[in-house]
C-alpha positions as CSV (number, residue, x, y, z in Angstrom):
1,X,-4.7,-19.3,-2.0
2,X,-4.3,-19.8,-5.5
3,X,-3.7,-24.0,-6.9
4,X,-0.2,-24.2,-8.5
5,X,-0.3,-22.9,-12.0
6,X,-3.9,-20.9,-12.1
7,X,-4.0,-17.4,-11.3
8,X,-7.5,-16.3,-11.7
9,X,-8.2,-13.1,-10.6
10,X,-11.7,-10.1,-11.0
11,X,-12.2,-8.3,-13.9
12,X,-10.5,-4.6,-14.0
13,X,-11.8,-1.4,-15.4
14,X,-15.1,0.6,-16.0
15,X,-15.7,-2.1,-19.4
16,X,-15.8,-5.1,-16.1
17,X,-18.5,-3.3,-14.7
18,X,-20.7,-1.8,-17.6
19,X,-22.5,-4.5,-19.0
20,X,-22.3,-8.2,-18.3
21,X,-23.8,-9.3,-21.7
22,X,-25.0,-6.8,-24.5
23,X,-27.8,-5.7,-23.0
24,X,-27.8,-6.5,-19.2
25,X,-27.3,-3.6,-17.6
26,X,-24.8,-3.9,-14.6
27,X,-23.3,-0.2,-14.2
28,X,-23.3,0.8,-17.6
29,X,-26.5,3.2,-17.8
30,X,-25.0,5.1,-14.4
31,X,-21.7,5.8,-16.2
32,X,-23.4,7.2,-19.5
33,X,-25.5,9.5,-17.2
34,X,-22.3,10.4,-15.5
35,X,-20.5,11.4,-18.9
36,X,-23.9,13.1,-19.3
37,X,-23.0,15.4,-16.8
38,X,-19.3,15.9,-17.3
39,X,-17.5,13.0,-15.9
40,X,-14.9,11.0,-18.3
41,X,-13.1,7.7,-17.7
42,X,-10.6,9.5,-16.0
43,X,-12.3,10.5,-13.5
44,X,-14.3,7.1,-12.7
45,X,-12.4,4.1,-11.0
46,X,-13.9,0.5,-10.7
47,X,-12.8,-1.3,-7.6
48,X,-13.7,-4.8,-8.8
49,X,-12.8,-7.4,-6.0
50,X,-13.0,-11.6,-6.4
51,X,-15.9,-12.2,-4.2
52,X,-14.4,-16.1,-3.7
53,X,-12.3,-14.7,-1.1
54,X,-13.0,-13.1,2.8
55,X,-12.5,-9.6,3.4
56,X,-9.0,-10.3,5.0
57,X,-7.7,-12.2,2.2
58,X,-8.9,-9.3,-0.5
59,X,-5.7,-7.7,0.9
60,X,-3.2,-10.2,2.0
61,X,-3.4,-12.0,-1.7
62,X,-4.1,-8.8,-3.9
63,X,-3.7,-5.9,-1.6
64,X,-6.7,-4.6,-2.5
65,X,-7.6,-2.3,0.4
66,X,-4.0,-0.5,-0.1
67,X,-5.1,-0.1,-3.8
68,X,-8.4,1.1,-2.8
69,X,-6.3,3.1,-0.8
70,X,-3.9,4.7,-2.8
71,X,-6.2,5.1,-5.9
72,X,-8.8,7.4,-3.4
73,X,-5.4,9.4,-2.7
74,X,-5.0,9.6,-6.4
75,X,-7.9,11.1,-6.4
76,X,-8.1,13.8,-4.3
77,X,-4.5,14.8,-5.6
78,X,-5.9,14.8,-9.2
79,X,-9.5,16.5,-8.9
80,X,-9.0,18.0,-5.2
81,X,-12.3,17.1,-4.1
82,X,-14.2,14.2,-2.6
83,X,-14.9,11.3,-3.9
84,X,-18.7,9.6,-4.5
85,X,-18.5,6.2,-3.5
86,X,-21.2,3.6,-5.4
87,X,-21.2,0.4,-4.1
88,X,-23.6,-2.6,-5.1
89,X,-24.8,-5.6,-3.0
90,X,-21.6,-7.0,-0.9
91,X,-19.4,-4.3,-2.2
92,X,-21.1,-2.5,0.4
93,X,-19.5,-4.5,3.0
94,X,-16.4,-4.5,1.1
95,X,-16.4,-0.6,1.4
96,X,-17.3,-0.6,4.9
97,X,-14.9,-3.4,5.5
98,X,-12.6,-0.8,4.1
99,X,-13.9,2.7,6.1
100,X,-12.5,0.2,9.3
101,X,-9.4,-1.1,7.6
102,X,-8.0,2.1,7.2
103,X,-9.4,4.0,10.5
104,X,-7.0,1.0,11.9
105,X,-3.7,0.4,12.4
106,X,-3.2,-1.6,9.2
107,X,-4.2,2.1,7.0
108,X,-2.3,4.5,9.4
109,X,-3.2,8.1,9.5
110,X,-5.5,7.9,6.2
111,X,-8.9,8.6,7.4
112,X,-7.7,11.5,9.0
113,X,-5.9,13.1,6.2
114,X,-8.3,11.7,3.0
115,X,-11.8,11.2,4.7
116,X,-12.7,14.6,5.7
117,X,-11.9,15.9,2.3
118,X,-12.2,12.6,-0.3
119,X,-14.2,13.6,-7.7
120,X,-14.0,10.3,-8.5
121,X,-16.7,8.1,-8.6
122,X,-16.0,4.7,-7.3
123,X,-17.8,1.6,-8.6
124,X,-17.5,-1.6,-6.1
């Protein structure tokens, strides 16, 4: 997927998805209203994907549906309590694309142990 050599890969962490240039606004005013109201950057996870690639090959080259995966467990471990899920334009369809990826096979049990009971906020 990737040419010989390059390795190019989406931008990771709440500073990836604040502002694109001083100024423009991406998710940066929803996080300051968030630490407004108590949330900190542990509590906030960014779930940046390379929107180059299909959904299928979000997780065969970067496993990023597991990740998504594991960090929602995280999560619930951490804060015991469900997770708000933001999600913006395609990441929409990424999370969706992910709400069937793991009610399948290919995510096991998950969605019955995590859905039901998913403090994070989640920025796609």
């Amino acid at each position: 997927m990737d040419p010989p050599g390059i390795k190019l890969r989406a931008a990771q962490g709440l500073e990836a998805v604040d502002y694109v240039l001083p100024g423009y606004n991406v998710w940066g005013e929803m996080i300051e209203s968030l630490a407004d109201i108590g949330y900190d950057s542990n509590m906030l996870y960014s779930a940046s994907y390379d929107w180059r690639l299909s959904l299928h090959k979000l997780e065969e080259r970067d496993g990023y549906f597991t990740r998504l995966q594991s960090n929602m467990e995280l999560s619930l471990r951490v804060h015991g309590q469900k997770a708000a899920v933001l999600s913006h334009s395609f990441g929409d369809t990424v999370f969706r694309y992910f709400l069937s990826w793991v009610s399948s096979p290919l995510g096991g049990e998950w969605h019955r142990r995590c859905c039901p009971s998913m403090s994070a906020v989640l920025f796609i």
